[in-house]
MIDREN-797097 format. One record per residue: z, y, x of N, C-alpha, C in turn; residue in one letter. Coordinates in steps of 0.2 Angstrom, whole numbers, plus 5000, padded with zeros to 4 digits. Atoms other than C-alpha are relative to their C-alpha. Layout:
<atoms>
+------+------+------+-------+-------+-------+------+------+------+-----+
| n_zz | n_yy | n_xx | ca_zz | ca_yy | ca_xx | c_zz | c_yy | c_xx | res |
+------+------+------+-------+-------+-------+------+------+------+-----+
|    Z |    Y |    X |     Z |     Y |     X |    Z |    Y |    X |   A |
...
+------+------+------+-------+-------+-------+------+------+------+-----+
</atoms>
This chain:
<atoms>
+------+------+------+-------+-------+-------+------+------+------+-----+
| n_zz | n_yy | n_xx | ca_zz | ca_yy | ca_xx | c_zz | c_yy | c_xx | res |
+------+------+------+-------+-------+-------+------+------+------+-----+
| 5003 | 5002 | 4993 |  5878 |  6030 |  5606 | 4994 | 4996 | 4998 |   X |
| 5007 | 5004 | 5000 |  5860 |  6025 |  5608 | 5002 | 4994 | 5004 |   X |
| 4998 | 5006 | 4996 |  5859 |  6007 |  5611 | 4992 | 4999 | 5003 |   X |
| 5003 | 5000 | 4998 |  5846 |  6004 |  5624 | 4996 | 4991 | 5002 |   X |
| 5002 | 5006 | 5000 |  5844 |  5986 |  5622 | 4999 | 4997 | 5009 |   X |
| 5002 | 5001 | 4993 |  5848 |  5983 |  5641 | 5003 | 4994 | 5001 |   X |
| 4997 | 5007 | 4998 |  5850 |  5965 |  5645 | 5003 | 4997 | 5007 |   X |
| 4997 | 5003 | 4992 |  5858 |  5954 |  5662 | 4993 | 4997 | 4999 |   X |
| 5007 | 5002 | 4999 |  5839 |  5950 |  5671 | 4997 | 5003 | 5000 |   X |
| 5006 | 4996 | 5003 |  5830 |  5963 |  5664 | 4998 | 5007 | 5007 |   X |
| 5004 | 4997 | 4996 |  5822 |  5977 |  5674 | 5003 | 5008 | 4995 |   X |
| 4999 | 4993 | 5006 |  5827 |  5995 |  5670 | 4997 | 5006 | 5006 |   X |
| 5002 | 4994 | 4994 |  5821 |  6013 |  5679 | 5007 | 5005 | 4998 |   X |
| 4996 | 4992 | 5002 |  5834 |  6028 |  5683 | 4997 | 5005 | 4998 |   X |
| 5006 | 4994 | 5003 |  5827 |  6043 |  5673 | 5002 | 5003 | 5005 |   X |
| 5000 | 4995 | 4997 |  5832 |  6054 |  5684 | 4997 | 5000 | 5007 |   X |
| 5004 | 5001 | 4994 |  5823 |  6046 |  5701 | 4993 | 4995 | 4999 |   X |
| 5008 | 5003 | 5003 |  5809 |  6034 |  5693 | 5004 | 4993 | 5004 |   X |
| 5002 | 5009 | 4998 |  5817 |  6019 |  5703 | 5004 | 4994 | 4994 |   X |
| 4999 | 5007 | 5007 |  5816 |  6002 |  5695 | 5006 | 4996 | 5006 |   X |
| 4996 | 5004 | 4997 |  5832 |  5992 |  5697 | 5002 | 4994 | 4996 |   X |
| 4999 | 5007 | 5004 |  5838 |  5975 |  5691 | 5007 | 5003 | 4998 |   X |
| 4995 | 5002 | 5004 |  5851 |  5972 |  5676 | 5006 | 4996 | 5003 |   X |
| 4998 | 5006 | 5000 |  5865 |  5963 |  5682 | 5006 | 5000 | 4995 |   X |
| 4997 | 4999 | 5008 |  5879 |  5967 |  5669 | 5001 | 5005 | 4996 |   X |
| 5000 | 4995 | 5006 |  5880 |  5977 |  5654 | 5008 | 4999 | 4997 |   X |
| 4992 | 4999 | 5004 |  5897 |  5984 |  5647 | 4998 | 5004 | 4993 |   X |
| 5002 | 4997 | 5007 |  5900 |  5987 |  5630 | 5004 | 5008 | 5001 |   X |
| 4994 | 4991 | 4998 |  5910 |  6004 |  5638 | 4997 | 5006 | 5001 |   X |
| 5006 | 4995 | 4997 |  5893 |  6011 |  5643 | 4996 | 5001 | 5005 |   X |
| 5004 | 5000 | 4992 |  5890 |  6007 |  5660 | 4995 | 4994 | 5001 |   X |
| 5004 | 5009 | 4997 |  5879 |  5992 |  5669 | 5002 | 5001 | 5007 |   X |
| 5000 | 5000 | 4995 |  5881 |  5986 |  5685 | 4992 | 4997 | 5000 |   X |
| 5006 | 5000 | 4996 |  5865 |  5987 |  5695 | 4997 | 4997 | 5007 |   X |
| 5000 | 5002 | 4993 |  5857 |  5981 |  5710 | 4991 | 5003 | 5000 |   X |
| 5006 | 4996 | 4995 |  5843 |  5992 |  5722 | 4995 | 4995 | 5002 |   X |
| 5004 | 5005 | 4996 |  5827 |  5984 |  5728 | 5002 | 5000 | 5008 |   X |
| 4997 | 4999 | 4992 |  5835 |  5990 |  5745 | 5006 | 4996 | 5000 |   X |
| 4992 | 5004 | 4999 |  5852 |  5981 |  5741 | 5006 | 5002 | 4998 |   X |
| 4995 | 4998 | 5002 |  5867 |  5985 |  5735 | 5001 | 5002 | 4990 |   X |
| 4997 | 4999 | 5006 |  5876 |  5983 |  5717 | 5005 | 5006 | 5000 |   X |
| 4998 | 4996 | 5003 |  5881 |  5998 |  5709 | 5004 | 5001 | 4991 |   X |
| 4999 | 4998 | 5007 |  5889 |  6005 |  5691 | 4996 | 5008 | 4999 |   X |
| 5002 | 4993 | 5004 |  5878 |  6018 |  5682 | 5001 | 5000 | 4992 |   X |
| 5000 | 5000 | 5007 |  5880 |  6024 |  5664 | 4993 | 4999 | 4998 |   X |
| 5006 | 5003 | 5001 |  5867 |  6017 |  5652 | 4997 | 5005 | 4997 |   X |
| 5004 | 4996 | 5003 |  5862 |  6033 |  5645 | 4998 | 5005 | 5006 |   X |
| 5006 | 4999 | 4994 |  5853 |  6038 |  5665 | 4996 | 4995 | 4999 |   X |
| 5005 | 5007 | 4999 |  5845 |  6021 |  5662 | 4993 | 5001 | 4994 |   X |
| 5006 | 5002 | 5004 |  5827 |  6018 |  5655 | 4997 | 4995 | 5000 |   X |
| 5004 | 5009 | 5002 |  5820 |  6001 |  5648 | 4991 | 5002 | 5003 |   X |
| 5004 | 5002 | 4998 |  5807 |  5996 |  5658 | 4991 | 4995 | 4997 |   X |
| 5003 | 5005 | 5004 |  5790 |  5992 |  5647 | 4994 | 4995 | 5005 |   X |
| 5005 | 5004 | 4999 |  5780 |  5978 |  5654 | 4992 | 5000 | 4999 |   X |
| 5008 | 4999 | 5002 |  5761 |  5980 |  5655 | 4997 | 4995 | 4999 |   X |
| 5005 | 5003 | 5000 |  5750 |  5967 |  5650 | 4995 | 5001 | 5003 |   X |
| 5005 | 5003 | 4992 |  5739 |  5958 |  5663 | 4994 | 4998 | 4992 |   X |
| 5003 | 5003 | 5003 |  5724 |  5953 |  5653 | 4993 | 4999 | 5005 |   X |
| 5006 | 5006 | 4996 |  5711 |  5940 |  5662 | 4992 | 5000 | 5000 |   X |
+------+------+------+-------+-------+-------+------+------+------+-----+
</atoms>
């Protein structure tokens, strides 16, 4: 199993709709529970899920 390095905090996107949702627990069994910008905590598996890379802002 690919490890995706999905932390509690972090930021992740669904591949299969593009939306970005927050980490809030990661199982070593596969799944993470999620939460929507709209609301609502979910369970998806972690190989739907895509790490989220951060852009640097530069000044």
């Amino acid at each position: 199993m690919e490890t995706k390095n999905l932390q509690k905090g972090a930021q992740a996107k669904i591949a299969s709709t593009g939306q970005i949702v927050e980490v809030k627990r990661v199982s070593n069994h596969g799944f993470s529970v999620v939460r929507f910008q709209t609301g609502g905590d979910y369970m998806i598996l972690n190989d739907r899920l895509e790490n989220v890379e951060k852009e640097e802002v530069q000044h």
